[in-house]
N, C-alpha and C positions, 0 to 999 in steps of 0.2 A: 674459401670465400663462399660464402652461401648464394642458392644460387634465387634469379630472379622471379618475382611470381608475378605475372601480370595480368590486371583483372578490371571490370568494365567499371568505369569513373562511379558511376549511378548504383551500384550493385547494394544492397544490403539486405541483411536477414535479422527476424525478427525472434528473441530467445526469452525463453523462460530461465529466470535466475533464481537458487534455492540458497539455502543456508544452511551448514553443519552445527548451527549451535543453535541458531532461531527457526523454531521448528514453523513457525505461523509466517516467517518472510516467505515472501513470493513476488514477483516482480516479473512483468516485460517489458523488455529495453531491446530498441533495434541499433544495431551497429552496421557498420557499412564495412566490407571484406579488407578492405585496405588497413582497417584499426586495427593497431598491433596488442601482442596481449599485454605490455604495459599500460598502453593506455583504455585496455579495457578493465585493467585492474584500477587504474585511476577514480576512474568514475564509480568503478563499481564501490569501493571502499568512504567515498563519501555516501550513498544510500545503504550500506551495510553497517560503517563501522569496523570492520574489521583492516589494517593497515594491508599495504600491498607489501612488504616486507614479509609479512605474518598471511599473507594469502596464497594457496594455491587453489589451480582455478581446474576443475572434471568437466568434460564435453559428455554430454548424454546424446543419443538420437532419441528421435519420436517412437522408438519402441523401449527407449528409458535403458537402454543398455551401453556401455558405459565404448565412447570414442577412443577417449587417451586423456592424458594432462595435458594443458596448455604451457611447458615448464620453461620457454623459451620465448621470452619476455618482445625479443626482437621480431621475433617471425606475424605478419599480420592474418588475422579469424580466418583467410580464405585456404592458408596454407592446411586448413583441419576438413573443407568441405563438408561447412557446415548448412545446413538449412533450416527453411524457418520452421519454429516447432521445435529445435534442441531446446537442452537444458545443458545452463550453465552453473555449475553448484560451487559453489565457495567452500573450500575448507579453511577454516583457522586453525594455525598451526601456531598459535600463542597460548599458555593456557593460563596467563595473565589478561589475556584479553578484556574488553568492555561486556562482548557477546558472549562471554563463560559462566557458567553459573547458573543459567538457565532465568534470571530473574528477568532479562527481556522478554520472556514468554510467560512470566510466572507471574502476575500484576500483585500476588498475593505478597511479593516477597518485599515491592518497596513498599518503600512509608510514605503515606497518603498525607496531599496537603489539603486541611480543613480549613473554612474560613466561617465564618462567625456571619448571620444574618445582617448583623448591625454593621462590620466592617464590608459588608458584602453590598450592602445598601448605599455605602460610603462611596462605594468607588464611584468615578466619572461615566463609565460606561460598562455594562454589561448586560445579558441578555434577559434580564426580568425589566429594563429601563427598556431596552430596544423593544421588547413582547409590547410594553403598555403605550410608547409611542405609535405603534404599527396599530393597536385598536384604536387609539385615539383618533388615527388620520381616516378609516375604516370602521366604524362603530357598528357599522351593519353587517357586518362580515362576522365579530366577534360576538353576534346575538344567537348566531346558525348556531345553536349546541349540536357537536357530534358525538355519537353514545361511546361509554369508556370503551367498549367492544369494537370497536372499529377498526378496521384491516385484519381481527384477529383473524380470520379462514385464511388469507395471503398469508401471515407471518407463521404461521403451524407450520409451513413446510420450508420456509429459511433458517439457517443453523450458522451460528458464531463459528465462523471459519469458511462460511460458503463464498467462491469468486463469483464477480458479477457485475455489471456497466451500469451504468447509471444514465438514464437519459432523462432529459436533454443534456447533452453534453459530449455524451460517450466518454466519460472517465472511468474506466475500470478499478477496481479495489477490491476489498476482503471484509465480509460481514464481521463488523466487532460486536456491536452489542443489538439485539432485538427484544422487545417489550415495550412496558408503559413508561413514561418519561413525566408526571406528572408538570414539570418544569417547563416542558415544550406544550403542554396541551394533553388533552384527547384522544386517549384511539392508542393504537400500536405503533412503535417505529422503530425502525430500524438503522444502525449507525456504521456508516463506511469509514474504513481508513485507504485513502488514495494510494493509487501505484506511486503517482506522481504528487510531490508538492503541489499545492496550489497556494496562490495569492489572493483569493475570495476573503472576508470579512469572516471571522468565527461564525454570526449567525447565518449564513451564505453557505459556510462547512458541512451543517446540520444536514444530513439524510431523512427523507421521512416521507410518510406517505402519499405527501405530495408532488413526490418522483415517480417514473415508472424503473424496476430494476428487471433489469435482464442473466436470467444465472446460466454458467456453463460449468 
């Protein structure tokens, strides 16, 4: 019979989670010691993708050197004496997987969906209708011309793959794309994809340089 591990109600730690097949995943998610690695595989395989079946889970310490496998689904995170600042990496051990192949990293490898200006103009709502509604309500606002050059000194030193918070808010995320976006306006920006889901409006989602970002 295994034996008991008893640990403070409140306890938890906060972990960096990697991925063997998605080289750009990165994620922090806090668990509390009590969470068994079942149910850290739980959660984790709905943000990864990868099945808990087809998951094994590596403990890293903050000096990135490797704890053990997590391979006993029953035992809960505190049985590893983990702290905050590990890394928890995912292997998939499917080579059927979703995450194989590399095309979740590779944006080159799927097929891209185009839409046509005229079916684009069709639709009920999108973000060229929301742009002309927001000058409309503001017409003074959209007279301020900003030069195409704008924020370029700030974005010369952010790089497609940099982490970094986003305030107001404090949502952290991963630089996806940095440059001109004719479509949004003016100037340079820059586009986050969140740790976390959000429930914000697409044009709410939009990163740019009317955030301030904080990089680590």
């Amino acid at each position: 019979m295994a034996s008991q591990l008893h640990l403070p109600a409140d306890d938890s730690v906060q972990f960096l989670v990697t991925h063997s097949n998605i080289k750009t995943f990165s994620a922090e998610i806090c668990f509390t010691l009590q969470t068994t690695v079942e149910a850290v595989k739980d959660k984790l395989w709905k943000k990864s993708g990868t099945s808990m079946v087809s998951m094994r889970l590596e403990l890293y310490d903050d000096a990135d050197s490797k704890v053990g496998d997590l391979n006993e689904d029953f035992r809960p995170l505190g049985f590893y004496s983990p702290h905050n600042g590990y890394r928890l990496h995912i292997v998939d051990l499917d080579p059927t997987s979703v995450t194989s192949g590399g095309w979740l990293d590779d944006t080159s490898l799927v097929e891209k969906y185009t839409i046509s200006d005229e079916a684009y103009n069709k639709l009920d709502s999108n973000f060229r209708k929301f742009k002309e509604k927001m000058i409309s309500q503001n017409p003074t606002a959209s007279s301020k011309k900003l030069p195409d050059n704008y924020m370029e000194d700030l974005c010369a030193n952010i790089e497609v793959g940099d982490r970094c918070e986003v305030e107001p808010g404090a949502k952290r995320g991963l630089v996806k794309f940095v440059g001109k976006a004719e479509a949004l306006g003016p100037g340079f920006w820059v586009g986050i994809q969140y740790d976390e889901r959000t429930t914000s409006s697409p044009a709410e989602q939009t990163t740019a340089w009317c955030c301030r970002l904080v990089f680590f």
